[in-house]
N, C-alpha and C positions, 0 to 999 in steps of 0.2 A: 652624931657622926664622928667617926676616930680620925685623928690628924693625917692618918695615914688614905684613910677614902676620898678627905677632903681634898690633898692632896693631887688623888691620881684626878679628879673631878675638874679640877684647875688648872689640872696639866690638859686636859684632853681638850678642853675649851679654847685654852690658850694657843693652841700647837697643831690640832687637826682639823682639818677643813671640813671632814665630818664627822658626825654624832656617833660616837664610841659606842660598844657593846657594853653589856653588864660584866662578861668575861674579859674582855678588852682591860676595864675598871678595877679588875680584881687583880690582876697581873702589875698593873701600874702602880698600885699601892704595893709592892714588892719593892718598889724601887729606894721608896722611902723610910723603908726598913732596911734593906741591903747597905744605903749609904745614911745608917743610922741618927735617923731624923733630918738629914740636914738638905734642906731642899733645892738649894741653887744647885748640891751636887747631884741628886735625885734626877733634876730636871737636867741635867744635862746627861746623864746617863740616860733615860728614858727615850732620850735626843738621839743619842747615836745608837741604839738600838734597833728602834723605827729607821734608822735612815739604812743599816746593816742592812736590813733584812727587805729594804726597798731596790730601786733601779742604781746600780752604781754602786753597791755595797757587796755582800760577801755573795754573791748573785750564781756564782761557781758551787758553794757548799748548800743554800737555802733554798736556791732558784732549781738546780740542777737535782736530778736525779730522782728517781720514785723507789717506793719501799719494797716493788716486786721489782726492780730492776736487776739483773744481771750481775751488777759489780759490788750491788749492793747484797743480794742474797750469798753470795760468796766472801764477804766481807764478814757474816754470819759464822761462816763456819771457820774463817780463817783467825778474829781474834773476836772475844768474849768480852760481852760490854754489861754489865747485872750491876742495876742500881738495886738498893736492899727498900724491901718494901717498910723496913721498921727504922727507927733512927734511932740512934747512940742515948745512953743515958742525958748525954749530954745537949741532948735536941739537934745532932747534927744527922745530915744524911749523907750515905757512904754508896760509893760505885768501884766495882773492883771490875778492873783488864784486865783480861789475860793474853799479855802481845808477844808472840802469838799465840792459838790456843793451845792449852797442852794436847800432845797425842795420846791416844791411848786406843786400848781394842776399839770401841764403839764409837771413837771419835775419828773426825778429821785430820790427816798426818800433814800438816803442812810443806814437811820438810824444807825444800828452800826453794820454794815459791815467794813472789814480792808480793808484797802486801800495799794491797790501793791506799795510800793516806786519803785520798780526794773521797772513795768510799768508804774508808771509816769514822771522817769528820761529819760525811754527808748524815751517815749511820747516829752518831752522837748526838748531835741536833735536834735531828728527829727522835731521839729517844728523850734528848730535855724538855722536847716541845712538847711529847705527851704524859712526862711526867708533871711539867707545870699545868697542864691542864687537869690531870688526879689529884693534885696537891698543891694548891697555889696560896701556900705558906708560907711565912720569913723561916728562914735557918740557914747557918751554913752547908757547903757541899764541902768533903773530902774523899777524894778520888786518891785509889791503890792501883799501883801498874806493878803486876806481876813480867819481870821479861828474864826467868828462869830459860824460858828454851829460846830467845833471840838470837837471831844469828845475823849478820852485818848483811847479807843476800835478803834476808828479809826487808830490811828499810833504807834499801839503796833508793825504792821511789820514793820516799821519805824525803830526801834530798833535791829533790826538782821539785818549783816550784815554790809557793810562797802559804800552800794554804793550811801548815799548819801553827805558822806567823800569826797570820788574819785571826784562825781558829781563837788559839790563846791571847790575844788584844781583843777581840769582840767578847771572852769570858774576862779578863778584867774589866774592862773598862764601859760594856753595853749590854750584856747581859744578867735578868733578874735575878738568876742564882749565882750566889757569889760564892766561889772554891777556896776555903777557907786555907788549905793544906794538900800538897800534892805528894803521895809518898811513893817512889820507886822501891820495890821491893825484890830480893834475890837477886842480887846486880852484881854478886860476887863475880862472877863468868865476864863481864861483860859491862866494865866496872871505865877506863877505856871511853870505851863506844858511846856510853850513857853520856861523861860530861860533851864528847863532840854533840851528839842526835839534841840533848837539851839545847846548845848553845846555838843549834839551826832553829830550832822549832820557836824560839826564844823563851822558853822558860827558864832560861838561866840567869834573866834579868830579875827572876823571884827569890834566888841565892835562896842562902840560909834561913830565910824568914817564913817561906811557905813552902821549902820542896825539903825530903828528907831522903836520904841516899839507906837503903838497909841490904845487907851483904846477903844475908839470909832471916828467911821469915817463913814458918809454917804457921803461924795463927796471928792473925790479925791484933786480937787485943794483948797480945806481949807486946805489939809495936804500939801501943798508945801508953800516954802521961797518964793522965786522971779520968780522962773518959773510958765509957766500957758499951760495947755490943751487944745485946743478947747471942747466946750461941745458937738457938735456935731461928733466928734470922741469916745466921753465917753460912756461907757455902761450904761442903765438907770438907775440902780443900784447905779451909783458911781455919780450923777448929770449930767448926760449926755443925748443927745439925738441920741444915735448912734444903738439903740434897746437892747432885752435884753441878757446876759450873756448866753443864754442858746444857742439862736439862733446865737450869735456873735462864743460861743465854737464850733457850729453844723458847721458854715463853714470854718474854720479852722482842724477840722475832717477829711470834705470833700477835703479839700486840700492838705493833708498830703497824702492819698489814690491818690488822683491823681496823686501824687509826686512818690508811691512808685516803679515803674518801677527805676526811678532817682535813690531815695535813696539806694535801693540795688546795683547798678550796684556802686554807691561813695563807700559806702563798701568795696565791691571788691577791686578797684583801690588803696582806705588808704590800705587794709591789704595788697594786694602784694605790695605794695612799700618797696624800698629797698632804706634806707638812705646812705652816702657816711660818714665814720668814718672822726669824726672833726678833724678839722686840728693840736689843741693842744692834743688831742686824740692819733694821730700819731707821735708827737714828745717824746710824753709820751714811743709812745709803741717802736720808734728806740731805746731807751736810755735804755731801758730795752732791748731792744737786744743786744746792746753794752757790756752790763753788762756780759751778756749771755755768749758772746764771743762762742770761737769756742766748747766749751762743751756743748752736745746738751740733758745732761741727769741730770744737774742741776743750780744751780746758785750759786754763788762763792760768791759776796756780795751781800748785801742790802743794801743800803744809807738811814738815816734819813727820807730824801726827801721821796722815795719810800715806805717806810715803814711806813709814820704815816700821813704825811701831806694830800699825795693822798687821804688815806680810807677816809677823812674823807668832802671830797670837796663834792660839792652838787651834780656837774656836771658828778663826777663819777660816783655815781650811776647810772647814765642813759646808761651808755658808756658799759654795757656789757661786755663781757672777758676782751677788753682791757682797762677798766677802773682800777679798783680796784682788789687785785688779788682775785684769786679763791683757786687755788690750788698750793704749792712752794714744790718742791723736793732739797732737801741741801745734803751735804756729811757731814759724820760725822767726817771730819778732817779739818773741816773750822772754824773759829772760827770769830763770827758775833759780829758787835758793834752797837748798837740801840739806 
């Protein structure tokens, strides 16, 4: 068994209340590659993933919405989401946007209608959920956002609300596919607009290191270092011969639809899951019972430790009651040192 099985097999044991899937098993060992062997961060990714996609988490983008819905099928023709079925010489796999889609005779003219963020995060998801299910391999993801024809009317909804915040924090830091590289492309026009829209959405926090600004770009692989594409995977659009953007988006559409029997029922299954309180969680919460002692109607001390260190740990906050406190009853003949 590879470190990586053993892994997800330890983590499932340890963490869920119940007996994991084989596909469940397969995904999890993603994680352990994603954060390149190293398991305490593994397992803490694999942590806020499950809890993302449970009661309390991104519940708005996961929970919400179905693949024949309304805002979603109009989110189809408004911007263009084609992950490439082949990957880079360099074992990475590439998603190109087209925000929004380009117009042309046979296409959609969006002119300047808004564009839903809440349905095309909804839209994304669900297209990484059915891709990790065809391909539930380690590699990086880099994603091309074409916003030649953006226009500020276009992502004024962009600006209300938080979900495409959530979006990009749950692709760092809780999801199995990890976005090596984000490249904006033909941002000449709209060059401006771009650092505000990143500075909301928070990608701006990935600066220099993973986001890449290009004025103009007709073919993809001039934009890259040392990696190369096949062209016959590339949209024709991007110097490829793999057809065009509209028909590449149209069966990716159809596949997501086919999917959605799948994707509601994983739904389901993320939100009843019931995770197992971690194990420094629990030593947290005896020591507070210890404190506790046999008076069941307040608390006698508080320790440094308890009172500042805890509030302020990352991992508490996730931990619910028994993380960080809520609420403390004291007697008024006690007398506290902080």
């Amino acid at each position: 068994m590879s470190r990586a099985a053993s892994f997800a097999e330890r983590w499932a044991r340890n963490n869920l209340t119940r007996k994991a899937t084989e596909e469940e098993l397969t995904v999890l060992s993603l994680f352990f590659s994603t954060c390149n062997g190293d398991e305490m961060a593994a397992a803490r990714r694999a942590r806020r993933y499950y809890k993302a996609r449970g009661p309390g988490g991104l519940t708005e983008l996961w929970h919400g919405g179905h693949p024949d819905d309304e805002d979603i099928l109009a989110s189809c023709q408004d911007t263009y989401i084609v992950p490439l079925e082949t990957r880079s010489v360099g074992g990475r796999r590439l998603t190109l946007i087209q925000l929004p889609a380009s117009p042309g005779a046979d296409t959609h003219d969006c002119g300047n209608c808004v564009l839903s963020a809440k349905a095309l995060l909804r839209r994304w998801l669900m297209i990484l959920d059915v891709r990790l299910r065809e391909d539930p391999t380690p590699g990086e993801e880099m994603v091309f956002i074409d916003v030649a024809n953006l226009q500020l009317s276009h992502v004024k909804d962009h600006f209300i609300g938080s979900y495409w915040k959530d979006f990009v924090q749950c692709i760092k830091s809780a999801h199995p596919f990890k976005f090596s590289e984000v490249h904006m492309i033909n941002t000449k026009r709209m060059s401006t607009l771009m650092s505000f829209l990143m500075l909301h959405i928070g990608l701006y926090s990935w600066g220099r290191k993973k986001i890449t600004l290009h004025p103009i770009a007709k073919d993809i692989n001039k934009t890259m270092d040392i990696d190369y594409y096949p062209v016959e995977a590339l949209p024709n659009e991007y110097g490829g011969k793999a057809g065009a953007m509209k028909y590449l988006n149209d069966e990716w559409t159809k596949k997501i639809l086919s999917n959605s029997k799948w994707l509601e029922a994983e739904k389901t299954r993320f939100y009843n899951t019931e995770l197992k309180l971690e194990q420094n969680a629990q030593s947290r919460h005896r020591s507070v019972v210890r404190l506790h002692g046999t008076n069941k109607e307040s608390y006698d001390m508080i320790t440094r430790t308890h009172s500042c260190r805890s509030l302020n740990r990352q991992e508490d906050l996730d931990e619910g009651t028994y993380g960080a406190y809520r609420t403390l009853k004291v007697q008024a003949n006690c007398d506290f040192i902080v």
